[in-house]
N, C-alpha and C positions, 0 to 999 in steps of 0.2 A: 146122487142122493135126491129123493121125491120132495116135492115141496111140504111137503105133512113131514116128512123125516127133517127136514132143516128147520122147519118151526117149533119140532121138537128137540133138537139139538142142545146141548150144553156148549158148545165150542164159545160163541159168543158171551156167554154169562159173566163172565170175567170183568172183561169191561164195566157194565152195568153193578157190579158188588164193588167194582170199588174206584170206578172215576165220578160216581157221583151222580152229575146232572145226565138225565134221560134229554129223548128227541123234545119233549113238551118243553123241558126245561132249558133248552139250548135256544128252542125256537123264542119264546119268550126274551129269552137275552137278544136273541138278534132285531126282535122288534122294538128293544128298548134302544136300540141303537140304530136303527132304521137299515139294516142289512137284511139284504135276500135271504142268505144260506151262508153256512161254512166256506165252501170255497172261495164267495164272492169278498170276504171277509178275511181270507190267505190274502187274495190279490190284493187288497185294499192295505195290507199293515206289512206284508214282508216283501223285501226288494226281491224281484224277479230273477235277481243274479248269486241271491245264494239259497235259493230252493232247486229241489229235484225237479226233472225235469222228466221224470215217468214216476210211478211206485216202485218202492224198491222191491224186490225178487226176494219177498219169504213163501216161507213152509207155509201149508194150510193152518189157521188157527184151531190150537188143543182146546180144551174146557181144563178148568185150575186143574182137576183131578186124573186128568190124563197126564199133567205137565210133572204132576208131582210125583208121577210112577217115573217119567223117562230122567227127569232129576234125581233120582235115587240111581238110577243105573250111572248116569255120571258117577255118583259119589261110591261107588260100589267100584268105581277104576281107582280108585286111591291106595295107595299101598299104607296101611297103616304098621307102623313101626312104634318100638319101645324109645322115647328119646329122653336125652339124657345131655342136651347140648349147652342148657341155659342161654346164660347170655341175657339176661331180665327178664328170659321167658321161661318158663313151669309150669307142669302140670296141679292142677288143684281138684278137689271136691269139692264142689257145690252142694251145700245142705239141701236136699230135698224140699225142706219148708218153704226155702230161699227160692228154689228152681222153682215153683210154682206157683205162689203166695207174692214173686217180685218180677222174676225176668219173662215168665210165661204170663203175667196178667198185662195187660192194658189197660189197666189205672194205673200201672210205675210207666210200661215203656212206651205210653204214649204220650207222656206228658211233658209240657213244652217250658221255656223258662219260667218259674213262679214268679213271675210278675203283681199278681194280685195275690198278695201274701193271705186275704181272706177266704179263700178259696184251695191254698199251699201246705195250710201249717204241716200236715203230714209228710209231706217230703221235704219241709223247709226243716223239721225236725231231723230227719235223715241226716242230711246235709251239714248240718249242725253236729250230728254224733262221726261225721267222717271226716268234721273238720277236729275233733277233740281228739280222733281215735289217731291223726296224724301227729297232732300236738304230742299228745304223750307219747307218740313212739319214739318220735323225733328229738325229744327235748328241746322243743322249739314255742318260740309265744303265742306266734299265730300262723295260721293256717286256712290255704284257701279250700273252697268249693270242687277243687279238682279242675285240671286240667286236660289236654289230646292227649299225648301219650307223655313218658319220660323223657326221650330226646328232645320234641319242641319245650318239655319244661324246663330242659337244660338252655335253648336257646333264650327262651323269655328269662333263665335266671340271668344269662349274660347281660341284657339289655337291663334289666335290674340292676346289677352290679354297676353299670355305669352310669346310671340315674342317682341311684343312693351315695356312690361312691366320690373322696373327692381327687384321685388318679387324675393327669390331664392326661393317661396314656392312651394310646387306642389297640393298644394291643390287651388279647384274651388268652390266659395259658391253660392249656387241657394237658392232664397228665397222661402219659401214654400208658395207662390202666383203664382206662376210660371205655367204657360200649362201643365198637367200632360204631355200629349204628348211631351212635349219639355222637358220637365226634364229625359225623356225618354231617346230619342236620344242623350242628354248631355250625361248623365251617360255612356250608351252605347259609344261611340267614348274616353270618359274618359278612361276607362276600356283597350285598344287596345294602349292608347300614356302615361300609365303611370301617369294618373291624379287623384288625391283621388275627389270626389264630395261629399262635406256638405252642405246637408240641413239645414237651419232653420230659424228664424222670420227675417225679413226685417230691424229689430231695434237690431237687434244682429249681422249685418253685420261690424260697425267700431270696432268689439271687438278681431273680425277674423283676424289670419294672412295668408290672402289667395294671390295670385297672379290676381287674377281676378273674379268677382262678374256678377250675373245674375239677371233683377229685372225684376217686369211684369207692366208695369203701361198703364192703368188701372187695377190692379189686376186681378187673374183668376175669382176673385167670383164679381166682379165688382166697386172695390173698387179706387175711386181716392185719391191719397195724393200727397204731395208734396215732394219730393224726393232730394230736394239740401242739406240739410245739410248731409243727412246720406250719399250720393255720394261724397260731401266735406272731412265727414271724416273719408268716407273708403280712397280715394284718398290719405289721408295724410300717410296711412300707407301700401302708394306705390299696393294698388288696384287699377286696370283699372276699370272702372264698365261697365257693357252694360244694357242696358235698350231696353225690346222687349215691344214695343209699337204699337197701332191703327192707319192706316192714317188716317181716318173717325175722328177719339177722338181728334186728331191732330189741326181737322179744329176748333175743340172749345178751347182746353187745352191746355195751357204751355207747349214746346213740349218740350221733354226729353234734346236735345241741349242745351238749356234757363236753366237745371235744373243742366250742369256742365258734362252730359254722356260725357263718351269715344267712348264710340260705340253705334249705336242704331239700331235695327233689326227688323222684323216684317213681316207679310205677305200685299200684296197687291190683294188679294182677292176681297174684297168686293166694290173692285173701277171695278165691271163691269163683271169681271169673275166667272161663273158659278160655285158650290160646285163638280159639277161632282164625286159625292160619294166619297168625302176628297179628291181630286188632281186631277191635279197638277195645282198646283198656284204658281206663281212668288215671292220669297222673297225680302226681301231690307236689303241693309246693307249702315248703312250712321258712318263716323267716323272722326274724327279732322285728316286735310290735313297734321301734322307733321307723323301719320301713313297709309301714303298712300300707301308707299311703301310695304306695309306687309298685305295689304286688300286684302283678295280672290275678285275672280272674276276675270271679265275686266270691264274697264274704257275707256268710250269713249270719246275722247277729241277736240278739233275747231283748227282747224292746217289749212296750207294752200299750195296750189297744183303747178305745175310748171308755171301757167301762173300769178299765184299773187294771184288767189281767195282763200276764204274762203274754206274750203274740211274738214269732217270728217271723222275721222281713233281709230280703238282701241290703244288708246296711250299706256296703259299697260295691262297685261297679264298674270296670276300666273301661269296658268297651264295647255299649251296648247301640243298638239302634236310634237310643237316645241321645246318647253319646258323642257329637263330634270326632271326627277322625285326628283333628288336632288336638284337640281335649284329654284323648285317652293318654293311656299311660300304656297299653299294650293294646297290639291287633287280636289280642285272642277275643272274640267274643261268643264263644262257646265254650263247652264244659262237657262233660261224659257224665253226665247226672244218673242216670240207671245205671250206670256200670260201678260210680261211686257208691251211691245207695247199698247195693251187692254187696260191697267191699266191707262201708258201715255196718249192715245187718250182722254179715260175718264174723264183724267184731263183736257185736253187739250177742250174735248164740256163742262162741267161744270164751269169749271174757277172759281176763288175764291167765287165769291157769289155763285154760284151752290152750288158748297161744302157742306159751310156754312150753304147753307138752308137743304140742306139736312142731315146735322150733328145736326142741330136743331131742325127736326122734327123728327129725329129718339129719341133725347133725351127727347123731347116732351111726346112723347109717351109714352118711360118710365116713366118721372116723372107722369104722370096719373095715369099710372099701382100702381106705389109703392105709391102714395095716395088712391089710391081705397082700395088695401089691409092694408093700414096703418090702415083707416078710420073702416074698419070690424072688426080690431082686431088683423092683424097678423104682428110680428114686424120681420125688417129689418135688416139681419148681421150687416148693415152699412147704414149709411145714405148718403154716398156721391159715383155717379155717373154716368157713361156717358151714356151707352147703356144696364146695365147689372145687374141686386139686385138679390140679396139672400137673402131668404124667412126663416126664422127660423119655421121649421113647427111641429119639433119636432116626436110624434109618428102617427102625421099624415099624416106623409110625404108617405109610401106605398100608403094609401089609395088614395092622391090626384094625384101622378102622373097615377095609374091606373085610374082613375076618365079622367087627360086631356085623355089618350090611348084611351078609350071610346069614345072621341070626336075629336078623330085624330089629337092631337096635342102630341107632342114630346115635355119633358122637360128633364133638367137637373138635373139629382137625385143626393142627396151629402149623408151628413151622418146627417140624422134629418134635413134635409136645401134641399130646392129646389131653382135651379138656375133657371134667363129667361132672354133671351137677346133679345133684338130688332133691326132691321134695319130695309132699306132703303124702303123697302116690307111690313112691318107692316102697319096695316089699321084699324079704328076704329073697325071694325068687331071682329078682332082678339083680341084687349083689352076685348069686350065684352063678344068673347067665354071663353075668360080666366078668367073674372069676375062670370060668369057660375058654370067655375068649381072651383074656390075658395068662390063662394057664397057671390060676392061683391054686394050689392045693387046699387052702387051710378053710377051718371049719367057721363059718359067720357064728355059730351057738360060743364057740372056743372063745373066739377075736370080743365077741362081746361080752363075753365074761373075763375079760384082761381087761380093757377100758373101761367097764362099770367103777375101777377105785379109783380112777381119774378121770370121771366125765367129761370134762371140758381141755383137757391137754391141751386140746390144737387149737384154743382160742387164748393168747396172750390176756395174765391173768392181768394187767393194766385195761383191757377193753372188753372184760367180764361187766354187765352190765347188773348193779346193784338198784338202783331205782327203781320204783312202783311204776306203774301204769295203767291206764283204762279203772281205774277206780271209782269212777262215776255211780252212781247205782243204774242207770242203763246199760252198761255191759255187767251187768252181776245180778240178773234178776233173770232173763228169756233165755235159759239154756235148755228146756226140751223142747222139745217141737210143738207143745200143746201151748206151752207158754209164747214161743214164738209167733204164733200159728195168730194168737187172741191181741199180742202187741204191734204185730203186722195190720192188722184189721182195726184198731182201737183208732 
């Protein structure tokens, strides 16, 4: 390349858009510190024994817009498939208003802890409506700012559990319904603070002498039940319980609150935020206002400012820079604040009946599915719920998940049992490729004209959820896009 072609060159542009300080600006640094150059400045601050000892051996430098073309050809080897595995994860739509107006602008996603609550109130508002939109789902008093994902909120609710609690056990019981993933991460943080973890049935939980209990409702394999007595009388023998629950299962079902939890956990995923190949998604942590004081995260609160008005500020704080490490009350000193935000808005354009409808058509859906496969022949781990059945398939089960692979769909393989989960994205099509590959005859228009005289069959009519929620007048005001579009920006 001619020296006029490399001074014209893009390649290097990169650097200069976005590390900032140019050569003027570097040199200056180095003269406020009385250094030569860059290099003289390596020798000076890093031990000579764990730097390279040549450059390492890259490729010629791209310019962004070359890199963006060969970045695409990556993502062009992905084999994209219909999935259907669950497991906490779901496909969702993202409102357009939201996709542009939140996750695409850099006033939400570049913005840092709201520290200076004068400069916040708009996303300290957010904040605020994703700590209410938790509250009501949950039936729970208070609720934090959002957590990493759901597993670590499962692990911070353990370490909850044993702060609030007055157990002198050291043992934690997970019931074996649990997220494998999240029983994962339990285990894992148990191991590191000194906590034995016991497995085992959900109906073996009041017999345990444990300090704090784990439960999954809806089950991992999709199982609803009702959960208050056995939470009743672990409690009695001084178990906290937590319950990691669905917002979506939420909009139908008794929420975990109504059922006596101590703490209730979960992801908020599938209110709008993309899978993005497992993460990251905003968790929730909602828990009775006597333990407020010991809930990770922060907590955003309606306080009011020097002239008299109303003003938003993070009332409390476990575990910030500020913070002492002894001081805290959890290691978590972060949050998924844009991802929460996403989550809030989404509540905030659908509003209770959105919800609703859309927790009913995604239930819909299923109960067609697990009547088609009933109707064939193939019987159900369970008959009761929300989004999610297990298929007893027995030694058929290889043959049939290679069978959906063939037809680009992704299931959940167990041991003789195939799982299938449905959301917001499910579409008659999709019941039909699936009836395909389990070789269901019958008509989804038929199957959902049986079930319309009993809607909700397969959800046990004790954990039919009668309660209001989101009745704030901020989720009942921005349901077009025009509206949204003016409240996003206000």
């Amino acid at each position: 390349m001619t020296e006029l072609l490399n001074s014209l060159s893009t390649q290097n542009e990169f650097v200069a858009r976005h590390n900032g300080p140019n050569k003027s600006d570097q040199q200056k640094m180095l003269d406020a510190i009385n250094v030569l150059n860059l290099d003289t400045l390596i020798d000076e601050t890093v031990p000579a024994q764990i730097r390279l000892e040549q450059p390492m051996t890259l490729d010629a430098p791209m310019s962004e817009a070359d890199m963006l073309v060969e970045m695409k050809k990556f993502a062009d080897l992905n084999q994209v498939k219909r999935t259907f595995i669950g497991q906490g994860y779901y496909n969702t739509f993202t409102p357009n208003v939201i996709l542009r107006n939140v996750l695409e602008n850099p006033g939400w996603y570049t913005a840092y802890t709201p520290y200076q609550p004068e400069i916040s109130q708009g996303r300290l508002e957010s904040l605020l409506n994703y700590q209410q939109m938790v509250m009501d789902l949950t039936g729970m008093e208070i609720a934090n700012a959002s957590l990493l994902d759901e597993a670590t909120a499962a692990a911070e609710a353990m370490t909850l559990c044993k702060r609030a609690g007055k157990s002198k056990s050291k043992v934690f019981f997970v019931a074996d319904d649990v997220h494998p993933q999240t029983l994962e991460v339990v285990k894992t943080r148990a191991e590191f603070i000194g906590f034995e973890v016991q497995v085992g049935s959900l109906e073996s939980l009041p017999e345990q002498d444990v300090f704090g209990a784990l439960v999954q409702y809806p089950g991992t394999t999709g199982e609803v039940r009702d959960l208050t007595d056995i939470i009743a009388a672990a409690q009695a023998n001084k178990t906290l319980v937590t319950v990691a629950t669905d917002l979506l299962a939420s909009a139908l079902l008794k929420p975990a609150g109504e059922m006596g939890a101590d703490v209730v956990i979960g992801s908020a995923q599938r209110f709008g935020v993309p899978m993005g190949y497992g993460g990251p998604h905003a968790a929730f942590m909602a828990t009775k206002d006597k333990h407020k004081r010991t809930m990770p995260g922060r907590v955003i609160g309606v306080s009011i400012d020097t002239n008299g008005n109303q003003a938003l500020r993070m009332a409390m704080q476990t575990r910030e820079q500020h913070i002492r490490r002894e001081k805290a009350t959890s290691n978590i000193c972060t949050a998924q604040a844009l991802l929460a935000n996403m989550a809030a808005f989404y509540a905030v354009y659908h509003g209770e009946e959105g919800l609703k409808t859309i927790a009913r058509r995604t239930h819909h859906m299923t109960a067609i599915l697990a009547a088609g496969l009933t109707k064939a022949g193939y019987e159900l781990a369970h008959n009761s719920f929300f989004d999610t059945i297990t298929v007893n398939t027995g030694d058929n089960t290889d043959k049939l998940v290679q069978k959906a692979l063939a037809s680009d769909i992704n299931l959940r393989q167990l041991e003789g049992q195939i799982g299938i989960s449905f959301d917001e994205t499910t579409t008659i099509e999709d019941i039909n490729a699936l009836f395909t590959v389990f070789e269901v005859k019958e008509s989804v228009e038929a199957l959902s004209t049986e079930i319309a005289g009993n809607e909700f069959a397969a959800i046990p009519e004790n954990c039919r959820r009668t309660s209001r929620y989101l009745t704030h007048p901020v989720f009942n005001t921005h349901h077009s896009e025009t509206q949204m579009m003016r409240y996003l920006n206000s």
